[in-house]
C-alpha positions as CSV (number, residue, x, y, z in Angstrom):
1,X,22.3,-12.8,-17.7
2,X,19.6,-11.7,-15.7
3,X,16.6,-14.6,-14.5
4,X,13.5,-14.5,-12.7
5,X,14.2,-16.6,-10.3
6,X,17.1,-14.6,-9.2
7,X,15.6,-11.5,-9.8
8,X,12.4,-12.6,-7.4
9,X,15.1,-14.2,-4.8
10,X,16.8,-10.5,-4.1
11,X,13.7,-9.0,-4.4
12,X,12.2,-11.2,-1.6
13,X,15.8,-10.8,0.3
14,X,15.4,-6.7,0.2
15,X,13.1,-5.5,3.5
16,X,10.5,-3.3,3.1
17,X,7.7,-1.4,5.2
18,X,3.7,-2.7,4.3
19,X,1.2,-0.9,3.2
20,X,-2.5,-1.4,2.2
21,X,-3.8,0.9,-0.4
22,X,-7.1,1.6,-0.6
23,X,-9.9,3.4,-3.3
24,X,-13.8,3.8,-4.0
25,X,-15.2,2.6,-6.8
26,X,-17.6,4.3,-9.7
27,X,-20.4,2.7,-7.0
28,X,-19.0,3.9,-4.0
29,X,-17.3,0.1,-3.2
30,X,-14.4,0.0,-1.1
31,X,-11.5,-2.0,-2.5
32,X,-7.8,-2.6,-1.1
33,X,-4.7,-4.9,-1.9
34,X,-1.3,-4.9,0.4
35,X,1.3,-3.4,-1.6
36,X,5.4,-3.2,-0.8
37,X,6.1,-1.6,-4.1
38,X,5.6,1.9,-2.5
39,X,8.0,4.8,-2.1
40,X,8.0,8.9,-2.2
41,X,9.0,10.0,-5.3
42,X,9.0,14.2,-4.8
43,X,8.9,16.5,-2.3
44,X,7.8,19.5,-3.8
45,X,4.8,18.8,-5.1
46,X,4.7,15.6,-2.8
47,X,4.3,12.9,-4.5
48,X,4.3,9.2,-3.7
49,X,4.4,5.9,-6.5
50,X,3.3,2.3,-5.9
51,X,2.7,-0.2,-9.0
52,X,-0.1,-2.5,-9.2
53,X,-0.3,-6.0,-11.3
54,X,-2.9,-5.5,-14.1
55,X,-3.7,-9.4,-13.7
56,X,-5.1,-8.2,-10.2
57,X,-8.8,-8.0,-10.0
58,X,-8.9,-4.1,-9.1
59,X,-6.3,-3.2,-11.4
60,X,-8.7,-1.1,-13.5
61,X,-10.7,0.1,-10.3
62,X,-7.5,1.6,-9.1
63,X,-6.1,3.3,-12.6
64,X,-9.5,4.6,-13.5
65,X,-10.2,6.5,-10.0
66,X,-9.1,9.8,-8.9
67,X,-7.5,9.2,-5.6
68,X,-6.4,6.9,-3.2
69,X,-5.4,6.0,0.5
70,X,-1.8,4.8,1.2
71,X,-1.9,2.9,4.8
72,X,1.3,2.4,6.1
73,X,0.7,-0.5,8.4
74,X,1.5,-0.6,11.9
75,X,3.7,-3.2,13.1
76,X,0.5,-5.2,15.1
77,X,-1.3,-5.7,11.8
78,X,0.5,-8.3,10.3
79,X,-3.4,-9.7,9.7
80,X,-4.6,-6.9,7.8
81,X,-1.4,-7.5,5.6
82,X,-2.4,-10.9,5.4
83,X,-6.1,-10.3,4.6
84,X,-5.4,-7.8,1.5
85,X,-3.2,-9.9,0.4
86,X,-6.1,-12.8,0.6
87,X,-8.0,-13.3,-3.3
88,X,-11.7,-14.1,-3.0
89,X,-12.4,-12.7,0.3
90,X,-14.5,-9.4,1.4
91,X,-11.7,-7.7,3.0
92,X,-13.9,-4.9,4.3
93,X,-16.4,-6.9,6.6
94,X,-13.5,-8.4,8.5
95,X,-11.3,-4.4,9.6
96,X,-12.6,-1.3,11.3
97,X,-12.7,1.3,8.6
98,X,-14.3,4.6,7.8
99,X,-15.0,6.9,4.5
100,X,-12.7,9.8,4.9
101,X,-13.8,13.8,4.0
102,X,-11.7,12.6,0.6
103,X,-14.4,9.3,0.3
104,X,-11.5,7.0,0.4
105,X,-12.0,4.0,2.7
106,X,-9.3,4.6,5.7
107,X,-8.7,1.5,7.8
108,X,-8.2,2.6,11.2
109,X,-4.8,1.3,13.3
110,X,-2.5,2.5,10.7
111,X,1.3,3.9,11.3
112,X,0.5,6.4,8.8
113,X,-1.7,7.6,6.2
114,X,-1.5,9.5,2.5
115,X,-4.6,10.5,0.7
116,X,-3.5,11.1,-2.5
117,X,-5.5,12.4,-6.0
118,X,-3.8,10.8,-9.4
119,X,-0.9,12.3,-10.3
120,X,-0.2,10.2,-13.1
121,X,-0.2,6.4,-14.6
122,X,2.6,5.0,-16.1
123,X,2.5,1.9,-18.6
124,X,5.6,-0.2,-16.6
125,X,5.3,-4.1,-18.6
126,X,3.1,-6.4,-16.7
127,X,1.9,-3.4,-14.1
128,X,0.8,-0.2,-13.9
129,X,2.7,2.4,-11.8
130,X,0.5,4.9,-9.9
131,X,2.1,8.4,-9.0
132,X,-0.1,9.9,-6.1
133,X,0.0,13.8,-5.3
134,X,-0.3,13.8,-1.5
135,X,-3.6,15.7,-0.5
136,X,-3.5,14.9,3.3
137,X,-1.8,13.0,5.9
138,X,-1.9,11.2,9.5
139,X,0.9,10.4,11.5
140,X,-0.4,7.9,14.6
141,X,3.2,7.6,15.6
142,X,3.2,3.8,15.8
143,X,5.7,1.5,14.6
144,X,5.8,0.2,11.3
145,X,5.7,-3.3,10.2
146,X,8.1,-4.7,8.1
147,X,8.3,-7.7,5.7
148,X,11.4,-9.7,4.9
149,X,11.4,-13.4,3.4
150,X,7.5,-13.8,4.1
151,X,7.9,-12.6,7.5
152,X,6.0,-9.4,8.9
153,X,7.6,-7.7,12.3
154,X,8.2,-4.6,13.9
155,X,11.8,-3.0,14.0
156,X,13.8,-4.8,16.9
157,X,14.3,-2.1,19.9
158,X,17.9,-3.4,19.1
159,X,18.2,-1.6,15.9
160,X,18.3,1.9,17.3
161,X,21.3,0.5,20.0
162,X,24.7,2.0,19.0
């Protein structure tokens, strides 16, 4: 029989990349939570999914917007991880960021970036599942950080040894 406890101890046990994801509000407020739930869903159209909790203070911010910014962080911003996963604290004053041509705030230092436009929402129990369409991309070509067991890191050189 399946438990939360067990279910949150594999879940904590799988690694994943980090990413901050990032949207506008109706007044042009920047807003941005770290998220691990994300993954590429379709190539053609390309799409992307990440799932947000609706307890979370932005939840309706994010579902009622058109569009989004996916950063995938790099693996020396384990305090930008940190800091959008911080409540009560105004994220933006404390990273270097910009509006993009898209008006999504884009923190700079990122592995990677994915503007998206809504694809679609999906109802999914105590979250909401947000399916991106990809509208443009960055590559910076940096490493990517990693989370496992409430640790960040970038992949050890070691990995790639045969």
């Amino acid at each position: 029989m399946a438990d939360q406890t067990t279910f949150r101890s594999i879940m904590g046990n799988y690694p994943t990349g980090v990413t901050v994801v990032t949207a506008a509000t109706a007044e042009g407020e920047p807003v941005g939570l770290t998220v691990n739930s994300f993954t590429s869903v379709s190539m053609d159209p390309m799409l992307i999914s990440w799932a947000i909790d609706k307890n979370v203070s932005t939840h309706d911010e994010f579902v009622n917007q058109k569009g989004f910014a996916v950063h995938t962080l790099a693996a020396d911003q384990g305090d930008i991880c940190m800091l959008f996963a911080t409540k009560g604290t105004d994220r933006f004053s404390q990273v270097d960021w910009k509006t993009s041509s898209r008006e999504l705030p884009v923190i700079a230092g990122y592995s990677g970036l994915l503007e998206c436009s809504v694809f679609q929402t999906i109802d999914a129990g105590d979250h909401t599942i947000l399916i991106g369409k990809v509208e443009d991309t960055d590559d910076s070509g940096k490493k990517p950080l990693l989370y496992h067991q409430r640790t960040f890191g970038a992949i050890p050189d070691t990995f790639y040894e045969k």
